[in-house]
GUKETI-269023 format. One line per field, with one value per residue (C-alpha): x, y, z; residue in one letter; residue number from 1. Coordinates in steps of 0.5 Angstrom, whole numbers, plus 500, padded with zeros to 3 digits. Layout:
BEGIN
x <- X|...;
y <- Y|...;
z <- Z|...;
aa <- A|...;
i <- NUM|...;
//
This chain:
BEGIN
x <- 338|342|337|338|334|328|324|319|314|315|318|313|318|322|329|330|338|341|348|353|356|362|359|355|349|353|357|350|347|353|350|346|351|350|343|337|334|333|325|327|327|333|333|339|339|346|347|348|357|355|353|347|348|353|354|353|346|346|348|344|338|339|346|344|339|337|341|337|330|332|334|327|323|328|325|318|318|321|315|311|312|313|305|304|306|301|306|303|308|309|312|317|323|329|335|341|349|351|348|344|342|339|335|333|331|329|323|321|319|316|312|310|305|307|313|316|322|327|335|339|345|350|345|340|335|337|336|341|336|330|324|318|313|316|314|307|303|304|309|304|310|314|321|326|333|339|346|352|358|358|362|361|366|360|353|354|349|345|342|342|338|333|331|329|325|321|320|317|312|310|309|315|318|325|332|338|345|351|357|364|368|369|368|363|363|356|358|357|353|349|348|346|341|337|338|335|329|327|330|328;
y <- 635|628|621|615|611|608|610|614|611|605|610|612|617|622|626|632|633|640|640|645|652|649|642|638|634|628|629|630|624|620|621|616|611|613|616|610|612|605|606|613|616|621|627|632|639|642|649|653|654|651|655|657|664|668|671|669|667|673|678|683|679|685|682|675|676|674|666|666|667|662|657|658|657|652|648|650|647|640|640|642|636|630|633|632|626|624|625|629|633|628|624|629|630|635|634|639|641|648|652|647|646|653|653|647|651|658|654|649|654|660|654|650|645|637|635|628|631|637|635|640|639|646|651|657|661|666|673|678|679|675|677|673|677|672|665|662|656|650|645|641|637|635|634|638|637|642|639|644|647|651|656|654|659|660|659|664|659|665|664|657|659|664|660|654|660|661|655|652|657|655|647|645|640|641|638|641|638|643|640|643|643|649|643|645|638|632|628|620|623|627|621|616|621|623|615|613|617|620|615|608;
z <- 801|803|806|810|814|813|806|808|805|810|816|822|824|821|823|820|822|822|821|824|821|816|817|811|812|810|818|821|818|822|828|826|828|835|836|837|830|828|823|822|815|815|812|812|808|806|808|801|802|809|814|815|817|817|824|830|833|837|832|830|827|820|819|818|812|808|809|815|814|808|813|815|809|807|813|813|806|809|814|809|805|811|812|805|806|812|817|824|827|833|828|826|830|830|831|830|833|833|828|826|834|834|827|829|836|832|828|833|837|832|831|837|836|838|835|836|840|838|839|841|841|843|842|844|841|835|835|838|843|844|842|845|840|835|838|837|839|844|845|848|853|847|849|848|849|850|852|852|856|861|858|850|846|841|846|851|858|859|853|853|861|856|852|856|860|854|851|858|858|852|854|852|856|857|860|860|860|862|863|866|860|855|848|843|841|842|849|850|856|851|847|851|856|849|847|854|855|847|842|846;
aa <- X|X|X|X|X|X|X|X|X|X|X|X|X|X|X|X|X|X|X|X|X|X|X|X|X|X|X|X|X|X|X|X|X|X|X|X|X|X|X|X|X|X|X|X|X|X|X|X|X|X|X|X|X|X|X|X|X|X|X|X|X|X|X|X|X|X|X|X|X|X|X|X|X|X|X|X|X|X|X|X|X|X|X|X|X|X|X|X|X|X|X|X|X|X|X|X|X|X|X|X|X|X|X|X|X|X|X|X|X|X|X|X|X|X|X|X|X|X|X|X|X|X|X|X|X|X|X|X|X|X|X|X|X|X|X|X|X|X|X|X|X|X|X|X|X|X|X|X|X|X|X|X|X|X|X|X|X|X|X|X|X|X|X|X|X|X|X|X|X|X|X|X|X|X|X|X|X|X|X|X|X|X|X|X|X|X|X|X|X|X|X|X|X|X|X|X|X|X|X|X;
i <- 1|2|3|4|5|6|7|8|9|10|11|12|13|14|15|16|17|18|19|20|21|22|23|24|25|26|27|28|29|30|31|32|33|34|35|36|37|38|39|40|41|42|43|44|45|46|47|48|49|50|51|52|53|54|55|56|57|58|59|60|61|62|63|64|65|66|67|68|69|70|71|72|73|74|75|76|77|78|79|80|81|82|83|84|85|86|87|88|89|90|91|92|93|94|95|96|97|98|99|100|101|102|103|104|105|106|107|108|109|110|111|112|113|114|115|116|117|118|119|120|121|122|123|124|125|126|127|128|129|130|131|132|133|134|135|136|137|138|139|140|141|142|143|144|145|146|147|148|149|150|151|152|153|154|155|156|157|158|159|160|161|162|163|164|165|166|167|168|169|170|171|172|173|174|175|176|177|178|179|180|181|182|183|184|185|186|187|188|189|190|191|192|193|194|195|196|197|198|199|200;
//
């Protein structure tokens, strides 16, 4: 677990900051660099041999145990000990690329309540098939933001499409940016939207 930013105990906001499969927490705090997040406390967890999971996020669900449910727990105790702290869940904010985008998706949602925003950047919700039964609570209009290529080589737009269904019906308030590039990368345009209307 790596932090950057603000102390915590002076921050009125935090950023829990997923890196990618193959990535470090260290790579996701960089963003940092980039991403309004000035006051922020920033906390970035490292996978155990760097990837969260396995396989795809559309494999069946039993292959990417037990890192997965891990991952999960793993998060459950951050948000747990923020709250500890004093911290609401409008304070707390998710941001993720990749495999981190899709956690950060994953418990935000099988958790829904008033989050700070979650950042999405390449990503979709997990399972081999969704599983609505799954999900629980309310969004409450929190912002949800998802950037992507319209035809990315791991996050299939389909899925992309499926889970802002989902996440709208449970309150979320969801924008989407596909663009007409086949990259898995984080784009300015990504950067500079997410900076202008949730990080101002």
């Amino acid at each position: 677990m790596k932090t950057a930013g603000t102390a915590l105990e002076k921050a009125k906001k935090v950023a829990i900051m997923i890196h990618g499969r193959g990535a470090t927490a260290d790579s996701i705090l960089s963003l940092k660099d980039h991403l309004n997040l000035d006051g922020f406390a920033l906390i970035a967890p490292q996978a155990p041999g760097n990837t969260w999971y396995p396989y795809s996020f559309m494999a069946p669900d039993s292959s990417n145990e037990p890192a997965f449910s891990n991952a999960m727990k793993m998060l459950d105790g951050v948000v747990e000990d923020l709250e500890s702290k004093g911290f609401k869940s409008g304070q707390i904010f998710f941001i993720g690329f990749s495999q981190g985008a899709c956690l950060s998706l994953e418990y935000a949602t099988q958790n829904a309540k008033k989050y700070g925003s979650v950042i999405a950047f390449t990503g979709g919700l997990i399972g081999e098939k969704l599983n609505p039964n799954k999900y629980k609570g309310d969004f409450d209009a929190s912002k949800v933001f998802i950037g992507s290529s319209h035809k990315d080589m791991h996050v299939p737009l389909s899925r992309i499409e499926d889970s802002v269904e989902l996440i709208k019906k449970m309150g979320g308030n969801v924008k989407t940016m596909i663009f007409k590039d086949s990259d898995h990368t984080i784009r300015k345009e990504e950067v500079d939207w997410v900076n202008e209307n949730i990080l101002k």
